[in-house]
VMD Tcl script that builds the backbone (N, CA, C; Angstrom):
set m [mol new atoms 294]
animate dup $m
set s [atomselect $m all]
$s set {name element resname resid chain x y z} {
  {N N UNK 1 A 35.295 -18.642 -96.361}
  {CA C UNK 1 A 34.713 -19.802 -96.979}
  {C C UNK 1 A 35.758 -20.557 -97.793}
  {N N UNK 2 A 36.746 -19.782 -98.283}
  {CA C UNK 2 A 37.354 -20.481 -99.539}
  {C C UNK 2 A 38.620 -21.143 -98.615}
  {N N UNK 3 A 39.031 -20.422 -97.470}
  {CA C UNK 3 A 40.034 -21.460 -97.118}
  {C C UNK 3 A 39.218 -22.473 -96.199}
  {N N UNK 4 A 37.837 -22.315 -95.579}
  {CA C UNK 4 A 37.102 -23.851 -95.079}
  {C C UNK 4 A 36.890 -24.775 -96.010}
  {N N UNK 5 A 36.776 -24.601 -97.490}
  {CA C UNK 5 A 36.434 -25.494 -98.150}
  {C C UNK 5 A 37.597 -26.264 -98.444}
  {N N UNK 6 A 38.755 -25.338 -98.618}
  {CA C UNK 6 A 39.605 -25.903 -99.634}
  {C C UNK 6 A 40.613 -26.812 -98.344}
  {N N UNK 7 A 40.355 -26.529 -96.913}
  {CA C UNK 7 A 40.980 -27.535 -95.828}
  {C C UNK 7 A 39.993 -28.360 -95.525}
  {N N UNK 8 A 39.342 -28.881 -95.777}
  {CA C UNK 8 A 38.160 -29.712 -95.455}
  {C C UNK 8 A 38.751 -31.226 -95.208}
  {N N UNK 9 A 39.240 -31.580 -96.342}
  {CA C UNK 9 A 39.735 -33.305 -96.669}
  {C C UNK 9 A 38.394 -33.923 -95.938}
  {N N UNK 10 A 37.746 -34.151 -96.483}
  {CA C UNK 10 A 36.631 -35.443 -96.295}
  {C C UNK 10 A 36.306 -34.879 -94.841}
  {N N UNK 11 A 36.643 -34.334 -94.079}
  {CA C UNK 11 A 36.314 -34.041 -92.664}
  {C C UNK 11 A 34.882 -33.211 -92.153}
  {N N UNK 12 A 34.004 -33.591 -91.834}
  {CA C UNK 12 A 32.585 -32.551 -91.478}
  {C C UNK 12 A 32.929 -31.053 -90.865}
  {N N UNK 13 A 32.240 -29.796 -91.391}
  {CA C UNK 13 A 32.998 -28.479 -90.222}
  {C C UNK 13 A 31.490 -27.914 -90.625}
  {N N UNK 14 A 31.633 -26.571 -90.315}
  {CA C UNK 14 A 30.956 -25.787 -89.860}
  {C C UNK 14 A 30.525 -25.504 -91.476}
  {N N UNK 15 A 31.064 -25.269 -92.414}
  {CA C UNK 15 A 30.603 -25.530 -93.656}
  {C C UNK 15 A 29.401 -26.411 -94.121}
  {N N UNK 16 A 29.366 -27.359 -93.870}
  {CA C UNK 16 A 27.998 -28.870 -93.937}
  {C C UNK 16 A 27.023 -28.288 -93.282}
  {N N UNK 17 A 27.716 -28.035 -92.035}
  {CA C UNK 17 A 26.554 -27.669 -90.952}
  {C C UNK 17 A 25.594 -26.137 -91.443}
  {N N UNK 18 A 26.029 -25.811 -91.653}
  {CA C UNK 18 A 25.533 -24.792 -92.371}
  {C C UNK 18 A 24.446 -24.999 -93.507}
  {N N UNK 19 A 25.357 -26.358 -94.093}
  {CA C UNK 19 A 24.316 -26.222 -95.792}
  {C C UNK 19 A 25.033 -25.762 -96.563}
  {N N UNK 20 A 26.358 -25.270 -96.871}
  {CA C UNK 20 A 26.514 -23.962 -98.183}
  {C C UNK 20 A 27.149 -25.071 -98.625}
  {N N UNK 21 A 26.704 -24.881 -100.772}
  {CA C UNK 21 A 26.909 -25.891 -101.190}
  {C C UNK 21 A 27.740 -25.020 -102.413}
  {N N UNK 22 A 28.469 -25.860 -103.335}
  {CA C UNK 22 A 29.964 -24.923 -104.542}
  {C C UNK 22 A 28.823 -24.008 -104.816}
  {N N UNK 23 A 27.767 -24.354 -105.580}
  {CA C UNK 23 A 26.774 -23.636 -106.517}
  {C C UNK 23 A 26.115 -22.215 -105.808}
  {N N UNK 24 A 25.990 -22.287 -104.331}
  {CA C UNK 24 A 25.622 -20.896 -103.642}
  {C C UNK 24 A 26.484 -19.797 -104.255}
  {N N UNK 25 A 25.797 -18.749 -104.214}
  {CA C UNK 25 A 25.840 -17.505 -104.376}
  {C C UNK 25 A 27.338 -16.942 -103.548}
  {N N UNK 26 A 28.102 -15.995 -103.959}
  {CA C UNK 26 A 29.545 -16.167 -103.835}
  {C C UNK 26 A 29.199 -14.813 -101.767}
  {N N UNK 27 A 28.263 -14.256 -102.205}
  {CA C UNK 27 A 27.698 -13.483 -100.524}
  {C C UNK 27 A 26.966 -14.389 -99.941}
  {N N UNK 28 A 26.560 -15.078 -99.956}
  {CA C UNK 28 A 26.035 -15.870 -99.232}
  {C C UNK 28 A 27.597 -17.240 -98.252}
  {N N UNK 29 A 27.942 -17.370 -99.276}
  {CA C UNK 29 A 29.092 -18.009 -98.539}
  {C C UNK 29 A 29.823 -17.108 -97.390}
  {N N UNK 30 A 29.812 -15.756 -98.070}
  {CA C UNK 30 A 30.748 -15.493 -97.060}
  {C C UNK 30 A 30.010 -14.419 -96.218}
  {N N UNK 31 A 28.670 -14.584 -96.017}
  {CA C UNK 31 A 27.934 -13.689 -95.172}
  {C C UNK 31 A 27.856 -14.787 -93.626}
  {N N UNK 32 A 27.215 -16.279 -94.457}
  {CA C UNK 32 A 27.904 -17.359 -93.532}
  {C C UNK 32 A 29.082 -17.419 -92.787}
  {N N UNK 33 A 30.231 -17.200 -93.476}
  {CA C UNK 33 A 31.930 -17.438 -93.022}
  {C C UNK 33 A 31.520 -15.958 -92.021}
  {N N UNK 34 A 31.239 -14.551 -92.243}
  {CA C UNK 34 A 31.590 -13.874 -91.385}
  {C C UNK 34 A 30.511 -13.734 -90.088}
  {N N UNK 35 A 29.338 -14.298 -90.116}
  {CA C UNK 35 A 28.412 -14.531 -88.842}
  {C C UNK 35 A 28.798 -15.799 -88.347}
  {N N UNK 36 A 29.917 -16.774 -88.616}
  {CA C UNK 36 A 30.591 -17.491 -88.085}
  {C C UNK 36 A 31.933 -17.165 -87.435}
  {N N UNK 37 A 32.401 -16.598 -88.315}
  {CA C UNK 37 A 33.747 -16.030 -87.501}
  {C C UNK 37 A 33.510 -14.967 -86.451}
  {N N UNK 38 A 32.475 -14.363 -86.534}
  {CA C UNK 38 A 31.890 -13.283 -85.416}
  {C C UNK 38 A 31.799 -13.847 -84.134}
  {N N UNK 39 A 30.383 -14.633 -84.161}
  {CA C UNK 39 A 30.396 -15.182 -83.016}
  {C C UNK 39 A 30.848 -16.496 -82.905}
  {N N UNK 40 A 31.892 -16.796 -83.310}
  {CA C UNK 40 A 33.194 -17.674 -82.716}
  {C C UNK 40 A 34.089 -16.821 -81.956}
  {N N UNK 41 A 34.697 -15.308 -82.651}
  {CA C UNK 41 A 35.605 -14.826 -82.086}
  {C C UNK 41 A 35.276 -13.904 -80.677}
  {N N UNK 42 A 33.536 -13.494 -80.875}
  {CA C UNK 42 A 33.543 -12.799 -79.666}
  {C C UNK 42 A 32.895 -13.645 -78.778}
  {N N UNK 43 A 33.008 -15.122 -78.600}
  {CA C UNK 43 A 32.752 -16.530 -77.669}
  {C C UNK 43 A 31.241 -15.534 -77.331}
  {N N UNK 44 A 30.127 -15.374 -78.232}
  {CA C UNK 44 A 28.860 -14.858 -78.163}
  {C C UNK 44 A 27.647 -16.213 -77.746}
  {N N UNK 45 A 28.472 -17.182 -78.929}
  {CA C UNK 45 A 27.660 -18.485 -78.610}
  {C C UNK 45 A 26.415 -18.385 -79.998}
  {N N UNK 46 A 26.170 -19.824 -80.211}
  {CA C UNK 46 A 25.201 -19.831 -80.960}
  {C C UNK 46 A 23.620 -20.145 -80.598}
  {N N UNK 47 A 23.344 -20.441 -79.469}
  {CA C UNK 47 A 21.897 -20.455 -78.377}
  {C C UNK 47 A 21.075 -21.408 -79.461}
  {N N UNK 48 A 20.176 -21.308 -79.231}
  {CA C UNK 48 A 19.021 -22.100 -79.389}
  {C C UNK 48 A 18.382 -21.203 -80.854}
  {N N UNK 49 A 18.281 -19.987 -80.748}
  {CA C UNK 49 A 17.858 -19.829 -81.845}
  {C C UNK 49 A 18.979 -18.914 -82.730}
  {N N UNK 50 A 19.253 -19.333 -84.501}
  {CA C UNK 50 A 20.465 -19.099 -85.157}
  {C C UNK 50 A 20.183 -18.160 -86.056}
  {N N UNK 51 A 20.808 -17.300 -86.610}
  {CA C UNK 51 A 20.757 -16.537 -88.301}
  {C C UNK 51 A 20.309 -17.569 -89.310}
  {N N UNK 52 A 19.329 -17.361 -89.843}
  {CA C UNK 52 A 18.946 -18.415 -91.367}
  {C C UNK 52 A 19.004 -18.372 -92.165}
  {N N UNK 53 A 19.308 -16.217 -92.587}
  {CA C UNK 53 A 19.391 -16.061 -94.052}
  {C C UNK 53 A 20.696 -14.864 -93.340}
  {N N UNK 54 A 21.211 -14.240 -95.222}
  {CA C UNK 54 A 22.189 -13.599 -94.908}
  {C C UNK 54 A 21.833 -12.406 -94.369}
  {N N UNK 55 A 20.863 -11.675 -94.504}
  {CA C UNK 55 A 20.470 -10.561 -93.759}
  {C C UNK 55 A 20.515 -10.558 -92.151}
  {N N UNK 56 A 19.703 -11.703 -91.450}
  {CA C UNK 56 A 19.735 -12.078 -90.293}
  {C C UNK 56 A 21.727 -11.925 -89.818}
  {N N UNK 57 A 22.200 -13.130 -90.888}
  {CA C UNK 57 A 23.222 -13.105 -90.127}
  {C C UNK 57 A 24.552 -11.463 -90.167}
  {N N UNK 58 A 24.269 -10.423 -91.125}
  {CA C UNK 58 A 24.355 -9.391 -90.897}
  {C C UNK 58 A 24.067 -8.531 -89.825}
  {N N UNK 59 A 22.518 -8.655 -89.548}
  {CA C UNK 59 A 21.970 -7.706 -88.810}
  {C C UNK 59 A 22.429 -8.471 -87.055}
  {N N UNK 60 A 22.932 -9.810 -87.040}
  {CA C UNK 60 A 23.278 -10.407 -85.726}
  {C C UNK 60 A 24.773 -10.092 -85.566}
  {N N UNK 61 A 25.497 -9.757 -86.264}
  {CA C UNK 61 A 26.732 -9.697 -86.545}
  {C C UNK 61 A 27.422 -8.249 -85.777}
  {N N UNK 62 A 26.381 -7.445 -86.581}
  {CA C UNK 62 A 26.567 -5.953 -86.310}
  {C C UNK 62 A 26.105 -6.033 -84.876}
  {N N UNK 63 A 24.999 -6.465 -84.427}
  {CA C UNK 63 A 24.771 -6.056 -83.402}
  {C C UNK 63 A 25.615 -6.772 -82.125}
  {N N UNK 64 A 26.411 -8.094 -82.564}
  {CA C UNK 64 A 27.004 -8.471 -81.514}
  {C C UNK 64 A 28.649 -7.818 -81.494}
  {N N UNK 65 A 28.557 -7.459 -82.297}
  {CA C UNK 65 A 30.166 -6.216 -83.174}
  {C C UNK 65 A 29.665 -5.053 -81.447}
  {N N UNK 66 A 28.529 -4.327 -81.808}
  {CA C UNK 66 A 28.391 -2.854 -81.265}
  {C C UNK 66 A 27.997 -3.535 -79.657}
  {N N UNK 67 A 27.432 -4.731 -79.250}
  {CA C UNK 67 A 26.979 -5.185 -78.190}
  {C C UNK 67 A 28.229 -5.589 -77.219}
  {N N UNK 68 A 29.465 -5.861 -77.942}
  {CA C UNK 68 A 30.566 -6.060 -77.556}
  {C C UNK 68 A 31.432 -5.255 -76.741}
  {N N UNK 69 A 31.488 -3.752 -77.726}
  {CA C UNK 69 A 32.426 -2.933 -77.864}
  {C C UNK 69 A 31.514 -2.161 -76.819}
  {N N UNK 70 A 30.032 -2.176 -76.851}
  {CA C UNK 70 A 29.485 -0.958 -76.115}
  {C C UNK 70 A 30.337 -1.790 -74.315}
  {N N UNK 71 A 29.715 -3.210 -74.429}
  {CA C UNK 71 A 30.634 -4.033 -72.856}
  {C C UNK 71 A 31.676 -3.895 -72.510}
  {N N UNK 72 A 32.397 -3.634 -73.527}
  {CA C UNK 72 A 34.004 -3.272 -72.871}
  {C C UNK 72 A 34.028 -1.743 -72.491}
  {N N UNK 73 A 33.044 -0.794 -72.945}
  {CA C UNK 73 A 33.440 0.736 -72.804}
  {C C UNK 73 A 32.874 0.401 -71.214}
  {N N UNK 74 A 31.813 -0.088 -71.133}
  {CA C UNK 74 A 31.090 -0.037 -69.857}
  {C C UNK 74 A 31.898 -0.703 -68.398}
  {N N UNK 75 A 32.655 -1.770 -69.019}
  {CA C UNK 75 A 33.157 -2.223 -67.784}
  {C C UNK 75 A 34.517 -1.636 -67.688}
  {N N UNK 76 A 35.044 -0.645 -68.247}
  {CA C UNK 76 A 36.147 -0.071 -68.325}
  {C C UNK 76 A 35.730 1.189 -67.627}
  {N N UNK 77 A 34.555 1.774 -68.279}
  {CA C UNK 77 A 34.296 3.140 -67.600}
  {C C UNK 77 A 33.989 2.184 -65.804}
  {N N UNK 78 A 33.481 1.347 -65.818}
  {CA C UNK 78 A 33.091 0.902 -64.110}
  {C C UNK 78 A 34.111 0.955 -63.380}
  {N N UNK 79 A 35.481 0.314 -63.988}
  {CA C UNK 79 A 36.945 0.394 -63.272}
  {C C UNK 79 A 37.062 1.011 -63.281}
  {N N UNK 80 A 37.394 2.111 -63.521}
  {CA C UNK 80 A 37.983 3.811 -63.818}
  {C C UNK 80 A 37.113 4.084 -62.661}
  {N N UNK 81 A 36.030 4.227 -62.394}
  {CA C UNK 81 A 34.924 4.875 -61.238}
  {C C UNK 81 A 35.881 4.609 -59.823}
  {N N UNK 82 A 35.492 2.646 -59.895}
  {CA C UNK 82 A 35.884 2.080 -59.042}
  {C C UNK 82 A 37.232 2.145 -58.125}
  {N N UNK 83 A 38.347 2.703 -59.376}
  {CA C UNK 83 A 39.777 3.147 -59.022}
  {C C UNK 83 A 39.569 4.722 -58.730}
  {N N UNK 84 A 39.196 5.409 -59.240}
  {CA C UNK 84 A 39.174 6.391 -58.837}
  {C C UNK 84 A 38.448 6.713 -57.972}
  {N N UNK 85 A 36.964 6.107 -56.997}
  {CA C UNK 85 A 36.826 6.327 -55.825}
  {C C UNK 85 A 37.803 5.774 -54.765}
  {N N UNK 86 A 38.404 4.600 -55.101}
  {CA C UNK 86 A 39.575 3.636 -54.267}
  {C C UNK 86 A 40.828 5.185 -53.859}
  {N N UNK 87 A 41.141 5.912 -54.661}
  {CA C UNK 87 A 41.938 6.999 -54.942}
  {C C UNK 87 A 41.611 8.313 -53.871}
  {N N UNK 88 A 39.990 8.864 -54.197}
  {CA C UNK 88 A 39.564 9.599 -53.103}
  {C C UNK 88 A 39.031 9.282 -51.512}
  {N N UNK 89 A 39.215 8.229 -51.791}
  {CA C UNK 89 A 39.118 7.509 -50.016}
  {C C UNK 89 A 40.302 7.634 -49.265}
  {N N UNK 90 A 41.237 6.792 -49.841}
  {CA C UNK 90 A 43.159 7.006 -49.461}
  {C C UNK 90 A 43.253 8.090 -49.015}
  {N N UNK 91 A 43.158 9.297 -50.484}
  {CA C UNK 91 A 43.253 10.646 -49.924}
  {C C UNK 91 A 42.869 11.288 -48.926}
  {N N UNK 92 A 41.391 10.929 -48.515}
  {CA C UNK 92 A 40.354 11.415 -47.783}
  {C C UNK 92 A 41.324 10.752 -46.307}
  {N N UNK 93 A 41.684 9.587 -46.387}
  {CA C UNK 93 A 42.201 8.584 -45.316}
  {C C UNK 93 A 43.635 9.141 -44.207}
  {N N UNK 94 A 44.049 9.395 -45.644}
  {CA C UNK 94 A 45.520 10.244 -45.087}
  {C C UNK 94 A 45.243 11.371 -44.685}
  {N N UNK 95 A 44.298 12.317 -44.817}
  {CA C UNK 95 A 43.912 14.052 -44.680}
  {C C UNK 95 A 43.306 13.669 -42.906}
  {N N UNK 96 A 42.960 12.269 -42.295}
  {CA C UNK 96 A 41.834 12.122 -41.545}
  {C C UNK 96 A 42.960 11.795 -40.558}
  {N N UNK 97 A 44.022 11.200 -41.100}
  {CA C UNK 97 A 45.238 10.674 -39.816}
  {C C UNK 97 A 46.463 11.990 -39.777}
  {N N UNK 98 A 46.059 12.799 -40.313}
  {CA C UNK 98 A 47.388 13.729 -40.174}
  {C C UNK 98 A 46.981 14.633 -39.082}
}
mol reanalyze $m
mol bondsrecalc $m
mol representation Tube
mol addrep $m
């Protein structure tokens, strides 16, 4: 929050859009800044319906944190399958021409 505000120069950002005003509560700013930087950084998207309070944007945060990490174990464990049946075929391939 404190470096969106303090680069702002007269310019509209994600700050306005939001609503958070000097006088908010010093977690609330930055419960905002980090359910923004979340799903900015994991390109999650903000859809049609948004976080409204800071709890929401906690409890969306975490879950797109663990919703993430569980996608990468999954499509990693899929390659690994995928290479390693690619692996016992070859084998199987060469045992079939000798």
């Amino acid at each position: 929050w404190a470096v969106g505000m303090n680069s702002l120069s007269g310019h509209s950002s994600w700050i306005q859009a939001a609503g958070i005003e000097d006088d908010d509560p010093l977690f609330l700013k930055y419960s905002v800044s980090w359910y923004w930087s979340i799903v900015t950084l994991f390109t999650t998207g903000y859809g049609d319906i948004t976080a409204t309070n800071s709890m929401e944007m906690w409890v969306c945060s975490l879950c797109i944190l663990f919703g993430s990490c569980f996608f990468a174990y999954f499509v990693g464990t899929l390659t690994q399958w995928v290479a390693e049946g690619d692996r016992i075929s070859s084998v199987e391939m060469s045992k079939v021409e000798e």
